[in-house]
PDB file of N, H, CA, C and O in Angstrom:
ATOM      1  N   UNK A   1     181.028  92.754  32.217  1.00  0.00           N
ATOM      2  CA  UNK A   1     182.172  93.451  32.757  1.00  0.00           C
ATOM      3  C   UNK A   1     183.425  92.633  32.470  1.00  0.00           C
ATOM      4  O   UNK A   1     183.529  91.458  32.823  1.00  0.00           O
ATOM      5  N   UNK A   2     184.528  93.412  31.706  1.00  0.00           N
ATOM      6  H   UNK A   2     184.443  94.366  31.419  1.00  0.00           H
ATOM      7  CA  UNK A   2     186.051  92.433  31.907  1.00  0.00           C
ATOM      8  C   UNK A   2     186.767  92.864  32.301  1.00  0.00           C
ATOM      9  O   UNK A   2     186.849  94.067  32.053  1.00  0.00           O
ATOM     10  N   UNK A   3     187.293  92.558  32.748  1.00  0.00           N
ATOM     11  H   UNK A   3     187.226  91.581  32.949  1.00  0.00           H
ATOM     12  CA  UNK A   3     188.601  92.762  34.132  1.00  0.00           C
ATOM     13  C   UNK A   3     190.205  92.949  33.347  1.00  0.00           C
ATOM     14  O   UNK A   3     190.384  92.366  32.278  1.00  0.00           O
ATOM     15  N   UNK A   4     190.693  93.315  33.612  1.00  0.00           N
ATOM     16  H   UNK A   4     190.548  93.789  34.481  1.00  0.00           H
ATOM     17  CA  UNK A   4     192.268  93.521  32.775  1.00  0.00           C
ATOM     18  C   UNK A   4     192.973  92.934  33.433  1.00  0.00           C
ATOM     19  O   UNK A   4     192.724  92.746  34.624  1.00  0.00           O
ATOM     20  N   UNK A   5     194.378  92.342  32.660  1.00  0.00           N
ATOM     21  H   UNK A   5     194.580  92.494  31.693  1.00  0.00           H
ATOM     22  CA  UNK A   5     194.812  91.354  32.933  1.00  0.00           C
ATOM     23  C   UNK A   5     195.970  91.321  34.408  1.00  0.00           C
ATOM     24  O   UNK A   5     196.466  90.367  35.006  1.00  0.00           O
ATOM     25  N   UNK A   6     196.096  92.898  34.627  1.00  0.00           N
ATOM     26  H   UNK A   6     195.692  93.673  34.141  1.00  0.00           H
ATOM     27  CA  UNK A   6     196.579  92.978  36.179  1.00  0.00           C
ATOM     28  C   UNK A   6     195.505  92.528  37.016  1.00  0.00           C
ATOM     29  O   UNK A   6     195.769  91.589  37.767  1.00  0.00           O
ATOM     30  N   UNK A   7     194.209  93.065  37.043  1.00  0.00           N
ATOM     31  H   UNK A   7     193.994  93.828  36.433  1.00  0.00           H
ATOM     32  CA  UNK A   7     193.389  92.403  37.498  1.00  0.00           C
ATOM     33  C   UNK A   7     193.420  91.067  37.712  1.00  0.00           C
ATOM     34  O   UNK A   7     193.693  90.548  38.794  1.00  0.00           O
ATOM     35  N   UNK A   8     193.140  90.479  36.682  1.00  0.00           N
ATOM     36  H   UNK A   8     192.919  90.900  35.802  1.00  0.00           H
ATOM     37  CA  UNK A   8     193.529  89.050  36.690  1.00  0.00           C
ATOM     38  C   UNK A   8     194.506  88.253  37.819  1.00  0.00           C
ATOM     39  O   UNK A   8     194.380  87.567  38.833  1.00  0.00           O
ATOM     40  N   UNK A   9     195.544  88.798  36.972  1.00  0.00           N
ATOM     41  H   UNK A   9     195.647  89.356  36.148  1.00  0.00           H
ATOM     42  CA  UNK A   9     196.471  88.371  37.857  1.00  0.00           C
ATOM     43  C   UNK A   9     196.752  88.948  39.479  1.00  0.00           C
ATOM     44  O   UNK A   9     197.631  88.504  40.217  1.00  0.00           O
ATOM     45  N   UNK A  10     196.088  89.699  39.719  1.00  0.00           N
ATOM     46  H   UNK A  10     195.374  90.060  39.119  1.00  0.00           H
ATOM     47  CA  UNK A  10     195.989  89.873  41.217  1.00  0.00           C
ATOM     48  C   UNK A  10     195.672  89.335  41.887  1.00  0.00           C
ATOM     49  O   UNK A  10     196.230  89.054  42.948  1.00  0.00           O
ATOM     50  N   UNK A  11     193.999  88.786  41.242  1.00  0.00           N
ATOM     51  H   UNK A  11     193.547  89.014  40.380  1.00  0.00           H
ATOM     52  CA  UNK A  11     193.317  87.624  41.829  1.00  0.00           C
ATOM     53  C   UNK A  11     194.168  86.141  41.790  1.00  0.00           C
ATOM     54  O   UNK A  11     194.547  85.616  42.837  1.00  0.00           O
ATOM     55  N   UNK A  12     194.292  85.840  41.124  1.00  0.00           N
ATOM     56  H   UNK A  12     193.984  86.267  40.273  1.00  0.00           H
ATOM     57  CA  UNK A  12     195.064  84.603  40.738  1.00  0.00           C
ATOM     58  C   UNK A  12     196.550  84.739  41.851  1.00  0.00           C
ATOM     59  O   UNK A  12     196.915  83.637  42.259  1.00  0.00           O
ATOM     60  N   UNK A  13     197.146  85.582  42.202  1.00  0.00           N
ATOM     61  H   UNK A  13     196.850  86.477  41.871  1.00  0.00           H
ATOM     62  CA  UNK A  13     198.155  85.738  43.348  1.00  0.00           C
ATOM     63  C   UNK A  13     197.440  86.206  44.409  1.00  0.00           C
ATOM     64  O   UNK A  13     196.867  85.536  45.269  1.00  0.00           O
ATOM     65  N   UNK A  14     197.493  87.219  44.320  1.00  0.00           N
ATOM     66  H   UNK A  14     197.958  87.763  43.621  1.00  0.00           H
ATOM     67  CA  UNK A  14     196.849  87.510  46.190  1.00  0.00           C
ATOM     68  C   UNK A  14     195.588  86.798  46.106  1.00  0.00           C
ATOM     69  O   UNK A  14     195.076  87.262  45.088  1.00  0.00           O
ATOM     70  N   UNK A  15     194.918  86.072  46.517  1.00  0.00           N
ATOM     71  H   UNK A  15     195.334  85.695  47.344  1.00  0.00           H
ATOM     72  CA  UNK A  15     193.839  86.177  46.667  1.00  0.00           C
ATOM     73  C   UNK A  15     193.750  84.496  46.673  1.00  0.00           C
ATOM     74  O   UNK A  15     193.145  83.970  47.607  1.00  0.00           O
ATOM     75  N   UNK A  16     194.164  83.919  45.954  1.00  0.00           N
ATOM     76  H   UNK A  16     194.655  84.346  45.195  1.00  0.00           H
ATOM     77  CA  UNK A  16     193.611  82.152  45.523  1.00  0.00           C
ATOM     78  C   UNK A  16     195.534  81.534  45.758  1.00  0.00           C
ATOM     79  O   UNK A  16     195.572  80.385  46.200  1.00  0.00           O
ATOM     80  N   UNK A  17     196.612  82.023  45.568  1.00  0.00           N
ATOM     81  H   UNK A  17     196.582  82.956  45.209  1.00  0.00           H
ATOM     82  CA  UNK A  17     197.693  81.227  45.356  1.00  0.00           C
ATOM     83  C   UNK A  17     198.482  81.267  46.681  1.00  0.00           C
ATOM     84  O   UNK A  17     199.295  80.434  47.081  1.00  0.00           O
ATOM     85  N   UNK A  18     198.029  82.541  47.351  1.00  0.00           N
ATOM     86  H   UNK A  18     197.368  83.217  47.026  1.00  0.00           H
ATOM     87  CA  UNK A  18     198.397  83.113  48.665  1.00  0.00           C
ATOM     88  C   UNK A  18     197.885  82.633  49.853  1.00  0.00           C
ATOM     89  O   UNK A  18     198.476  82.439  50.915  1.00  0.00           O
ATOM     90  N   UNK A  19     196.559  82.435  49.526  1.00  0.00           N
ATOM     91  H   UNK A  19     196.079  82.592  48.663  1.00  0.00           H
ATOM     92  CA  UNK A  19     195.833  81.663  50.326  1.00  0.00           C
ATOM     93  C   UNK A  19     195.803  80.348  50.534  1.00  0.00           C
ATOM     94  O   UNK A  19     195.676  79.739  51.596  1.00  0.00           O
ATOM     95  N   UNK A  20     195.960  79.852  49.172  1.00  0.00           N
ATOM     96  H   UNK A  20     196.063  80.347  48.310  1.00  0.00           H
ATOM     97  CA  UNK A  20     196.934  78.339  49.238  1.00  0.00           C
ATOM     98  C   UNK A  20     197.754  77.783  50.111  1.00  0.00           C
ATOM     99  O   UNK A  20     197.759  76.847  50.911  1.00  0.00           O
ATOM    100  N   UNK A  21     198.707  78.942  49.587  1.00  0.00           N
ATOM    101  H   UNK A  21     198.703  79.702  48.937  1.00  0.00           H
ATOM    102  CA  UNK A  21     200.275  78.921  50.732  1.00  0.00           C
ATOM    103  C   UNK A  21     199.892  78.739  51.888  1.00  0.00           C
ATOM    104  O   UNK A  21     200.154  77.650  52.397  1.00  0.00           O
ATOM    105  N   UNK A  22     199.276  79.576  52.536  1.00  0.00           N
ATOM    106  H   UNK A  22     199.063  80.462  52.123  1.00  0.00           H
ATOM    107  CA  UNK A  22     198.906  79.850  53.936  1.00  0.00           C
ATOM    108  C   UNK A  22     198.209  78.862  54.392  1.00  0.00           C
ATOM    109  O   UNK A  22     198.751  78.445  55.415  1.00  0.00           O
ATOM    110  N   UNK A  23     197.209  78.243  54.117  1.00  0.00           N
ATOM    111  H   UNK A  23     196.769  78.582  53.285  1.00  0.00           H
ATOM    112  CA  UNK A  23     196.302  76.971  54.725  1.00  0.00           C
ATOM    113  C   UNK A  23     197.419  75.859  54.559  1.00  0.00           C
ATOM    114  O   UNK A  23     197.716  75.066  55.453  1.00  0.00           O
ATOM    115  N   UNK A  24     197.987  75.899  53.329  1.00  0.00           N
ATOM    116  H   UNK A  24     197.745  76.543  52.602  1.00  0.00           H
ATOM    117  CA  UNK A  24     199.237  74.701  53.748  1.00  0.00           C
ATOM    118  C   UNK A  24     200.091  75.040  54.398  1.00  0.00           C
ATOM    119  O   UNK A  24     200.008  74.074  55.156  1.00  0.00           O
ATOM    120  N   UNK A  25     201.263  75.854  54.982  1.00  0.00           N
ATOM    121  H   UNK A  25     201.330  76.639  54.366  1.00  0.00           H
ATOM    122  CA  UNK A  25     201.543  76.295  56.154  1.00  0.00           C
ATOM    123  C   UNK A  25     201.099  76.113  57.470  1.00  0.00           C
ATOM    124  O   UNK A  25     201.804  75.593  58.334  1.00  0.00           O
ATOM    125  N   UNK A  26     199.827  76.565  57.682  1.00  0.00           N
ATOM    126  H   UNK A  26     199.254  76.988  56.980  1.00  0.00           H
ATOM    127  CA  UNK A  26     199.231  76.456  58.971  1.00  0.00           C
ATOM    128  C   UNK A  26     199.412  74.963  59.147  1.00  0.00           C
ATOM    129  O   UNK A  26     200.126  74.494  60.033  1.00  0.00           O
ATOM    130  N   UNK A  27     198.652  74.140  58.157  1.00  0.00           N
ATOM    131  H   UNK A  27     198.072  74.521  57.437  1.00  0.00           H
ATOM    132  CA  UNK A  27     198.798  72.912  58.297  1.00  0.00           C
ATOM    133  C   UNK A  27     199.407  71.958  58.851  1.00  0.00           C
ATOM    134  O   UNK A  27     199.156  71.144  59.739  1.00  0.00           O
ATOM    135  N   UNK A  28     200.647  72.306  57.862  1.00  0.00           N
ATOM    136  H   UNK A  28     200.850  72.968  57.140  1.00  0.00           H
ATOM    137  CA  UNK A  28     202.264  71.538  57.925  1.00  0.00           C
ATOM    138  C   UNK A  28     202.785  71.989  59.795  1.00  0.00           C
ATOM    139  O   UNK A  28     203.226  71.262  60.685  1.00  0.00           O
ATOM    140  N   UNK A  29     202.509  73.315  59.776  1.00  0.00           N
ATOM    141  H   UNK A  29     202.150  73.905  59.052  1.00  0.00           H
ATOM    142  CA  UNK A  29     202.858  73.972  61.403  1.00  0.00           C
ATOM    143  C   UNK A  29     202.242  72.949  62.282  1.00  0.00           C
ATOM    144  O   UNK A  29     202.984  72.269  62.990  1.00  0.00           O
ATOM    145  N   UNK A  30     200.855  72.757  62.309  1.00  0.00           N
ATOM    146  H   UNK A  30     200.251  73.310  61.734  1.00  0.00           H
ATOM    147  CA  UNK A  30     200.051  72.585  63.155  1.00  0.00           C
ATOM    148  C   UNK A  30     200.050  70.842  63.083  1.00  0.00           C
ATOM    149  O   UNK A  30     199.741  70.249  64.117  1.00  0.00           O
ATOM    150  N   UNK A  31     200.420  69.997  61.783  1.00  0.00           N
ATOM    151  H   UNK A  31     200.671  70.478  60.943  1.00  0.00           H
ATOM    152  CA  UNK A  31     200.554  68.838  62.155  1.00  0.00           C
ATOM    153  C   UNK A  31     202.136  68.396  62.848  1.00  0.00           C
ATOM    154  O   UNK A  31     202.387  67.409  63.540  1.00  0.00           O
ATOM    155  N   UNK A  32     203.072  69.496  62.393  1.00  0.00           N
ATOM    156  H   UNK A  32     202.868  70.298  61.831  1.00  0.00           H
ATOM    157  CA  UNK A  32     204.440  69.174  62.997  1.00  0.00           C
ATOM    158  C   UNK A  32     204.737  69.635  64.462  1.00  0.00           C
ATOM    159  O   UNK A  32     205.636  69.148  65.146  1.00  0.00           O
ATOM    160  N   UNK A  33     204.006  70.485  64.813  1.00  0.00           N
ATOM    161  H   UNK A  33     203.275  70.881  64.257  1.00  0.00           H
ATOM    162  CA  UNK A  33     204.072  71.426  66.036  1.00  0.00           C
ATOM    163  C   UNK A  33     203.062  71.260  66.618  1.00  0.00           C
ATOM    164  O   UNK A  33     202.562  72.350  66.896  1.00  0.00           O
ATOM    165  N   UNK A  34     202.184  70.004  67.135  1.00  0.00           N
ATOM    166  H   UNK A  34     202.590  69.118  66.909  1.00  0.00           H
ATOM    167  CA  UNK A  34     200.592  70.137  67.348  1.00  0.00           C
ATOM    168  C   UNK A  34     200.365  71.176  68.729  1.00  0.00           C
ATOM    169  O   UNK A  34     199.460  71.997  68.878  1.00  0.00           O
ATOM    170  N   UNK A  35     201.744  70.785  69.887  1.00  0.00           N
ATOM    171  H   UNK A  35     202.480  70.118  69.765  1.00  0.00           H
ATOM    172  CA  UNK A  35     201.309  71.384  71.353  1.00  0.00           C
ATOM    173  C   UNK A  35     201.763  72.890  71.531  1.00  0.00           C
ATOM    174  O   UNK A  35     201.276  73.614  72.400  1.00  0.00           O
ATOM    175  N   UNK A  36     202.897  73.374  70.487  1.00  0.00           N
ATOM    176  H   UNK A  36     203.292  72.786  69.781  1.00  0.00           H
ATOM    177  CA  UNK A  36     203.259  74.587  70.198  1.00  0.00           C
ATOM    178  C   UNK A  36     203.159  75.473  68.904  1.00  0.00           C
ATOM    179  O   UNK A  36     203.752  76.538  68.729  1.00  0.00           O
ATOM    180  N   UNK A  37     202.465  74.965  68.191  1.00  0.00           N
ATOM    181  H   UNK A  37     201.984  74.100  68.332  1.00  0.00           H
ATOM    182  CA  UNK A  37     202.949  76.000  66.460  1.00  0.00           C
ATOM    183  C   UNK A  37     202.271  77.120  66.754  1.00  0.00           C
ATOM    184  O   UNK A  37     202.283  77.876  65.784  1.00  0.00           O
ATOM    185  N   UNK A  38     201.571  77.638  67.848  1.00  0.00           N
ATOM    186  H   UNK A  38     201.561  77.023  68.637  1.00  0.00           H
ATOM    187  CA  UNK A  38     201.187  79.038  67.707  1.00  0.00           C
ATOM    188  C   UNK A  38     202.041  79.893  68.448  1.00  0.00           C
ATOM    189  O   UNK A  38     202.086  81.096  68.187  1.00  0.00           O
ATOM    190  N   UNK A  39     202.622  79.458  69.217  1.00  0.00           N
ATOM    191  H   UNK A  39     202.585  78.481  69.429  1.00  0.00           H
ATOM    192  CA  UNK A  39     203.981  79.703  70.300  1.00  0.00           C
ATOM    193  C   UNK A  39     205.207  79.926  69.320  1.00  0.00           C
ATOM    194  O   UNK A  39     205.776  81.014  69.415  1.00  0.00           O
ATOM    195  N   UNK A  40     205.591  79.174  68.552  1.00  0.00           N
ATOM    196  H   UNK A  40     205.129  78.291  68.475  1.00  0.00           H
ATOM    197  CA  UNK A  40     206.391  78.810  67.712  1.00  0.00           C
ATOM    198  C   UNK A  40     206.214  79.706  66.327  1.00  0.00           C
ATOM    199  O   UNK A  40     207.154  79.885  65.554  1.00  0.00           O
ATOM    200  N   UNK A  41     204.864  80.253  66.113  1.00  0.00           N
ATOM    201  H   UNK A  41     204.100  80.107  66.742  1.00  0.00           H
ATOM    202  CA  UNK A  41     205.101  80.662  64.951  1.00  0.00           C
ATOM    203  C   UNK A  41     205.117  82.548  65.598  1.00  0.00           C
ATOM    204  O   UNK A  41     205.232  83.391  64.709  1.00  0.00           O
ATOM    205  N   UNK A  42     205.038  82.909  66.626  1.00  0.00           N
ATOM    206  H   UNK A  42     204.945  82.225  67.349  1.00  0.00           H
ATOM    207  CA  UNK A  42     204.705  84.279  66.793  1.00  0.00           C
ATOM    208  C   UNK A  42     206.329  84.716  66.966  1.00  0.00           C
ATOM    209  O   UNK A  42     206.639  85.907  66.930  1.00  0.00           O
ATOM    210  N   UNK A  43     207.430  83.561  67.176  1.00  0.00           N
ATOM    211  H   UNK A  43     207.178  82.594  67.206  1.00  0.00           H
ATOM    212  CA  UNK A  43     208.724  83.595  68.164  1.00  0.00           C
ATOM    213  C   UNK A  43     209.047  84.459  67.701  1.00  0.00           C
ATOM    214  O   UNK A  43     209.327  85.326  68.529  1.00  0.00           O
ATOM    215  N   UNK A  44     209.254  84.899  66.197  1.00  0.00           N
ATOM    216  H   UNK A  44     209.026  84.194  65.524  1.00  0.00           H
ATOM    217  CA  UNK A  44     210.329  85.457  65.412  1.00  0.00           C
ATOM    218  C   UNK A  44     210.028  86.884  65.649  1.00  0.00           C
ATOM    219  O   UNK A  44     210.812  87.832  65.618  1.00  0.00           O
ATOM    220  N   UNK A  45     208.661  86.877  65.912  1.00  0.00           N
ATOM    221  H   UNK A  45     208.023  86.106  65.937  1.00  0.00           H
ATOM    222  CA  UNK A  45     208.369  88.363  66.223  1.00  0.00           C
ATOM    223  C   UNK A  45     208.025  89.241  67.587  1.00  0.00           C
ATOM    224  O   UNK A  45     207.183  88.823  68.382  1.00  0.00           O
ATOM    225  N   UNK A  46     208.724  90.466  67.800  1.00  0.00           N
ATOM    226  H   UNK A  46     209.408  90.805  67.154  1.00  0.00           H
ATOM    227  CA  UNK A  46     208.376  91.070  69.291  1.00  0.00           C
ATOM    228  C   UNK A  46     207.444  91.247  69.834  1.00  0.00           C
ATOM    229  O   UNK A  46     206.725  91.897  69.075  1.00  0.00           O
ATOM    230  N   UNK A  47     206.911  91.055  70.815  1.00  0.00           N
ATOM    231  H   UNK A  47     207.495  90.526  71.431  1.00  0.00           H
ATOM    232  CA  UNK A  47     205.801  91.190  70.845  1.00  0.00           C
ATOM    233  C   UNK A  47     204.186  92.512  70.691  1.00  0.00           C
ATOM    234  O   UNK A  47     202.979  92.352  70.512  1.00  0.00           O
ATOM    235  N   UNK A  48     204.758  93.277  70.815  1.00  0.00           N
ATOM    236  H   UNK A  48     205.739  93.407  70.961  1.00  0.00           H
ATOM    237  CA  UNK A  48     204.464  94.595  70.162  1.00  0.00           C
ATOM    238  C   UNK A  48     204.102  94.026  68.592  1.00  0.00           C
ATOM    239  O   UNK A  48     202.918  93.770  68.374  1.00  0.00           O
ATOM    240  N   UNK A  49     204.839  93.874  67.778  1.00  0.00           N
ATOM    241  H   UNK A  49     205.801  94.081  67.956  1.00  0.00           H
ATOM    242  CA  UNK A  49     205.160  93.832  66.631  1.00  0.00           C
ATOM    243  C   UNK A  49     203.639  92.646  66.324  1.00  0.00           C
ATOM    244  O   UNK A  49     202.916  92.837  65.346  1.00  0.00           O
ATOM    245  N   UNK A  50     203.425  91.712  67.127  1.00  0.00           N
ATOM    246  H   UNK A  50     204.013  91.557  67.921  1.00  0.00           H
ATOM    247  CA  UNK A  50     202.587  90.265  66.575  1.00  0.00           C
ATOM    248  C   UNK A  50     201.250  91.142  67.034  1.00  0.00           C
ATOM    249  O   UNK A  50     200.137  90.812  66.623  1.00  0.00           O
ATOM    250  N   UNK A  51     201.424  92.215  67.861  1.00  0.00           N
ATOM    251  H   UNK A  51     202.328  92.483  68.195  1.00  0.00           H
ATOM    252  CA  UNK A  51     199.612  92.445  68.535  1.00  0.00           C
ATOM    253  C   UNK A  51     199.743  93.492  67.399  1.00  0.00           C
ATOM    254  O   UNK A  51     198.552  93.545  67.092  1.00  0.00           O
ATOM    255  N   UNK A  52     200.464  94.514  66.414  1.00  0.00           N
ATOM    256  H   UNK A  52     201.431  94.470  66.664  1.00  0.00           H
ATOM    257  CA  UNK A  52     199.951  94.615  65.252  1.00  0.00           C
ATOM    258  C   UNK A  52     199.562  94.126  63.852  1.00  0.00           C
ATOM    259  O   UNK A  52     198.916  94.676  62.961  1.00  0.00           O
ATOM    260  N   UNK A  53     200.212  92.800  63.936  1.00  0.00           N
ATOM    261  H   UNK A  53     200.737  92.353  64.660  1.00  0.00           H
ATOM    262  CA  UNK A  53     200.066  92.169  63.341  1.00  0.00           C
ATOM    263  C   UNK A  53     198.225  91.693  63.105  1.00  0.00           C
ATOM    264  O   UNK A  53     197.282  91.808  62.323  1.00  0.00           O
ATOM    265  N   UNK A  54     198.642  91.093  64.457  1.00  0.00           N
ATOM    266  H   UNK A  54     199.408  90.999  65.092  1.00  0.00           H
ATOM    267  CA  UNK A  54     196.852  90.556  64.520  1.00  0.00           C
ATOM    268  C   UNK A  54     196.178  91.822  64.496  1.00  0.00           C
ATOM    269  O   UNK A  54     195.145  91.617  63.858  1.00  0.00           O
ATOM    270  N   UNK A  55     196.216  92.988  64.846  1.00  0.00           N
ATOM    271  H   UNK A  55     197.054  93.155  65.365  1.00  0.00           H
ATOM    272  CA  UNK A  55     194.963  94.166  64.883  1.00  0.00           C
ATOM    273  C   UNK A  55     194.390  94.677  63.502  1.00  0.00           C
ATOM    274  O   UNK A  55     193.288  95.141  63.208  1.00  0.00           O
ATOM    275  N   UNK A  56     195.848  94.357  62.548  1.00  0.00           N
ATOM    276  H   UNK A  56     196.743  93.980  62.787  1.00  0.00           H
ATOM    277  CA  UNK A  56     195.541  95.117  61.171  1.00  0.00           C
ATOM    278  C   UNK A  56     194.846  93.862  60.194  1.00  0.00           C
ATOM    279  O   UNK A  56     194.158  94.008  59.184  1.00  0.00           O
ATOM    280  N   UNK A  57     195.191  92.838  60.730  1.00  0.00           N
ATOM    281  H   UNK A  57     195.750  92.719  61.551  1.00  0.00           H
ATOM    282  CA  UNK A  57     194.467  91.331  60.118  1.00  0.00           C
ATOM    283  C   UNK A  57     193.365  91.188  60.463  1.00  0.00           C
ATOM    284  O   UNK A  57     192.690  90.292  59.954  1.00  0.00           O
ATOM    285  N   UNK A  58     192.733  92.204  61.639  1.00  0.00           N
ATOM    286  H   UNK A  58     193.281  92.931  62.052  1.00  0.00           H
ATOM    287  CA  UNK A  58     191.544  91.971  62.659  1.00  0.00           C
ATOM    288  C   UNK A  58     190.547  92.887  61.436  1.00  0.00           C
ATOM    289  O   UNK A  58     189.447  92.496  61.044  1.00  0.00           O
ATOM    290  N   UNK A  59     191.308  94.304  60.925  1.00  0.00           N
ATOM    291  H   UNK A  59     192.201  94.621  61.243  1.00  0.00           H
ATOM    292  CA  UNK A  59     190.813  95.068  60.659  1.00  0.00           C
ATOM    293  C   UNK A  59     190.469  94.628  59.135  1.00  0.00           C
ATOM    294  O   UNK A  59     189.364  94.999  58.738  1.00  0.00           O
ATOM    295  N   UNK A  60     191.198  93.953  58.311  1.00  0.00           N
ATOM    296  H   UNK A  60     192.096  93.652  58.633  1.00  0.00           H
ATOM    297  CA  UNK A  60     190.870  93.603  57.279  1.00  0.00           C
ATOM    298  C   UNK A  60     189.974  92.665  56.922  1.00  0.00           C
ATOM    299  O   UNK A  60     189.517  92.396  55.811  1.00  0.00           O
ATOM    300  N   UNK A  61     189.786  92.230  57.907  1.00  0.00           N
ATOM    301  H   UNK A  61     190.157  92.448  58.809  1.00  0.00           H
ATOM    302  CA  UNK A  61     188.867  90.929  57.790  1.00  0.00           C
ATOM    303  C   UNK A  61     187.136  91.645  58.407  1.00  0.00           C
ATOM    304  O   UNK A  61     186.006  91.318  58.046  1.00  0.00           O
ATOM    305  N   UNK A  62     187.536  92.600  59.340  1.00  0.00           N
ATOM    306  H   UNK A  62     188.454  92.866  59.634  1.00  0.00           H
ATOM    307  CA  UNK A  62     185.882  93.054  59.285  1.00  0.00           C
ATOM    308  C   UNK A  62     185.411  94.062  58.605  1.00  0.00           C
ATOM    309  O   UNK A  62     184.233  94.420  58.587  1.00  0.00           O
ATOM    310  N   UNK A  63     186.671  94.743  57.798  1.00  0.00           N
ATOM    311  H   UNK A  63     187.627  94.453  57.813  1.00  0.00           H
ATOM    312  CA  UNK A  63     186.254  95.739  56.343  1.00  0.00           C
ATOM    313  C   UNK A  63     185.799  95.020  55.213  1.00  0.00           C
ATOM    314  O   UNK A  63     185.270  95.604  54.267  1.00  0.00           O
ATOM    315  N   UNK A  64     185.983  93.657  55.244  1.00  0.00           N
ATOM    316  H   UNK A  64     186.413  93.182  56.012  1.00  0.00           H
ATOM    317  CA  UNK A  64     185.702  93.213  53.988  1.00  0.00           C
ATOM    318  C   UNK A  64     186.620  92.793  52.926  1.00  0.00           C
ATOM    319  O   UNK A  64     186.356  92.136  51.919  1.00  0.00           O
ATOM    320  N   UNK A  65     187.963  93.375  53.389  1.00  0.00           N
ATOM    321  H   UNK A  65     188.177  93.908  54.207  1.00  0.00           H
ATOM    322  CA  UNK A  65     189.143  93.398  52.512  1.00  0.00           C
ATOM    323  C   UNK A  65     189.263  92.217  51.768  1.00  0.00           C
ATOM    324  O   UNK A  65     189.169  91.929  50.575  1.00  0.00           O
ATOM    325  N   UNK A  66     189.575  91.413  53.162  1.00  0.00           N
ATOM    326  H   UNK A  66     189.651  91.648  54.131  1.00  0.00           H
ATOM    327  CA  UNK A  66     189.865  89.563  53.166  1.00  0.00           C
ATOM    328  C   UNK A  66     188.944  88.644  52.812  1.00  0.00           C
ATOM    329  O   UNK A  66     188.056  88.562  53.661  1.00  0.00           O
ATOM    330  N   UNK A  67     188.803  87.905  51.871  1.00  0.00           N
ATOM    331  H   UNK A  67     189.524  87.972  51.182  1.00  0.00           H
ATOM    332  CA  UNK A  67     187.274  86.572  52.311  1.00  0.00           C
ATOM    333  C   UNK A  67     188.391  86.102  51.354  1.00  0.00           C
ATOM    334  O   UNK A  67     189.289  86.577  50.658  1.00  0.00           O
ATOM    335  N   UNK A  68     187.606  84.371  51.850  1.00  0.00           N
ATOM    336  H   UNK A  68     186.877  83.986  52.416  1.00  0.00           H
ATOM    337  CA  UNK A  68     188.298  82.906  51.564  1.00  0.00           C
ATOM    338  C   UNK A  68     187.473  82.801  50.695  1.00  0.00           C
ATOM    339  O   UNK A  68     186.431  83.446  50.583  1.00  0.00           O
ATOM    340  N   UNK A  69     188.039  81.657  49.751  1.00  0.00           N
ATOM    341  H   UNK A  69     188.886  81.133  49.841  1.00  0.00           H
ATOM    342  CA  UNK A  69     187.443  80.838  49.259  1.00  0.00           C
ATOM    343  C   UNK A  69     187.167  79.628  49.189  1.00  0.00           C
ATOM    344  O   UNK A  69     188.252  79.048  49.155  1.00  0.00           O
ATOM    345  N   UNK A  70     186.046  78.623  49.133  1.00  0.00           N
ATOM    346  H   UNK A  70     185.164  79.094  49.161  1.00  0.00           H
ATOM    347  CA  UNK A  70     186.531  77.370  49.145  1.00  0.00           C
ATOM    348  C   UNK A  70     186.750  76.577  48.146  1.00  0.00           C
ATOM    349  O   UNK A  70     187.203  75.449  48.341  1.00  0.00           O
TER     350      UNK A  70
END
């Protein structure tokens, strides 16, 4: 099977470069912010707004959408 090169590059961004970002983020948050970065990172958003946040992240992750890699 070969994959075309949007393909490709989908994987290579969403999926592996995105995920990058994000574990270093959390990181950087969580070593600079140890007693608040989860407090700190929801601020910007209403709260309404963060419990969809998490529901549709809830939902992607038990459809299958989402998986890590290591």
């Amino acid at each position: 099977m070969t994959l075309s090169n949007l393909a490709l590059c989908y994987e290579a961004i969403q999926r592996v470069y995105r995920n990058a970002v994000v574990r270093l983020l959390r990181k950087t948050l969580e070593e600079t912010f140890s007693d608040d970065f989860q407090a700190r990172l929801r601020k910007p958003f209403p709260a309404e707004e963060w419990r969809q946040i998490e529901e549709n992240a809830y939902k992607s992750r038990v459809s299958g959408q989402l998986y890590s890699r290591a």
